[in-house]
N, C-alpha and C positions, 0 to 999 in steps of 0.2 A: 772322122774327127768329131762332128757333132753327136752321131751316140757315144763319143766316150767322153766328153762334157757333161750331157744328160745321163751316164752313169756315175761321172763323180760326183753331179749335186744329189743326185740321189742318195750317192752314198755316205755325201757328207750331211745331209738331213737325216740319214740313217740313225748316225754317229751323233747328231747333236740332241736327237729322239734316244737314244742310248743315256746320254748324259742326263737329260734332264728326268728320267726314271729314275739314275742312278742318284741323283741329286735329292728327288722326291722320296725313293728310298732310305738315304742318308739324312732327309729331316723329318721324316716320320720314328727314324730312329731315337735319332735325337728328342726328339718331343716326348716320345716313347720315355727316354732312359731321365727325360726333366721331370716327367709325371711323377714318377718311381721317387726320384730324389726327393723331388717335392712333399711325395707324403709322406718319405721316412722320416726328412724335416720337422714338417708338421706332428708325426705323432711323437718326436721325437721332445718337440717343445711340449706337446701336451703332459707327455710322459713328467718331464722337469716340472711345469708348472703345479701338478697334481703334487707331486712330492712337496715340494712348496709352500702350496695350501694343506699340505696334511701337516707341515712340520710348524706352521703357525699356528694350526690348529690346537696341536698340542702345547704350543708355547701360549697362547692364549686360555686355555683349559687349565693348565699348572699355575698362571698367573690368576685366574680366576679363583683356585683354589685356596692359592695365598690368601690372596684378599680375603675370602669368604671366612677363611680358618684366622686370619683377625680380627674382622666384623665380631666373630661369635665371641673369641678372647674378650675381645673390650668390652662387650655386650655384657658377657657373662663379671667382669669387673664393675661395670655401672649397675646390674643388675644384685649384687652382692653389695655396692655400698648401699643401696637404695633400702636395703633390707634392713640391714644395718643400723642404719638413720631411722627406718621405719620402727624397726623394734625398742631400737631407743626410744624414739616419739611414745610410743603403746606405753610402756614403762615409767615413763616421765608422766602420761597422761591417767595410766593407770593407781599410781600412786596419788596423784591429787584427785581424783575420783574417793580413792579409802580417806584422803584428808581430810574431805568435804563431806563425808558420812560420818567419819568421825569424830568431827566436830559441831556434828547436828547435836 
C-alpha cells in the first residue's frame, strides 16, 4: 500500500513535470510566433510610412515647382516692366540731353 502511494506521487509529479514542459513548450511557441508577427508589423508600418514620405515628397516637390514656376512669371513681369520704365527714363533723358546741346 505504501509503494503504490509513493508510485502515484511519483507519477503524479511525473505528469505535472510533463505539463509544465508542455506549457514551457507552448509559450516559447507563442513568443515564438509574437516575434514573427511583431516584425511583420513593424516592417509592415515601415513599409506604409516610406510610402507616405515618398508620396509627400513628391507632393511637396510639385508644390515647390508651382511656386518656383511663379516666382520666375512674376519676376519675369517685374523684370520687363522695370525695362520698360527704364528705357522710357533713357529716352525721356536722352532727348533733354540733345535739348541742352541744342540750345547751347
Amino acid at each position: 500500500m505504501l509503494s503504490d502511494l509513493i508510485k502515484g506521487i511519483l507519477a503524479t509529479e511525473y505528469e505535472a513535470n510533463q505539463v509544465k514542459l508542455l506549457v514551457l513548450k507552448k509559450s516559447q511557441e507563442s513568443i515564438e510566433q509574437a516575434t514573427k508577427e511583431g516584425s511583420e508589423a513593424i516592417a509592415d508600418v515601415l513599409k506604409r510610412a516610406e510610402s507616405d514620405i515618398n508620396q509627400l515628397r513628391r507632393a511637396s516637390d510639385k508644390k515647390a515647382m508651382e511656386s518656383a514656376t511663379e516666382l520666375a512669371s512674376s519676376t519675369a513681369n517685374r523684370l520687363a516692366t522695370m525695362r520698360a520704365r527704364a528705357e522710357n527714363r533713357l529716352d525721356l533723358v536722352a532727348q533733354r540731353i540733345f535739348e541742352r546741346i541744342v540750345s547751347i
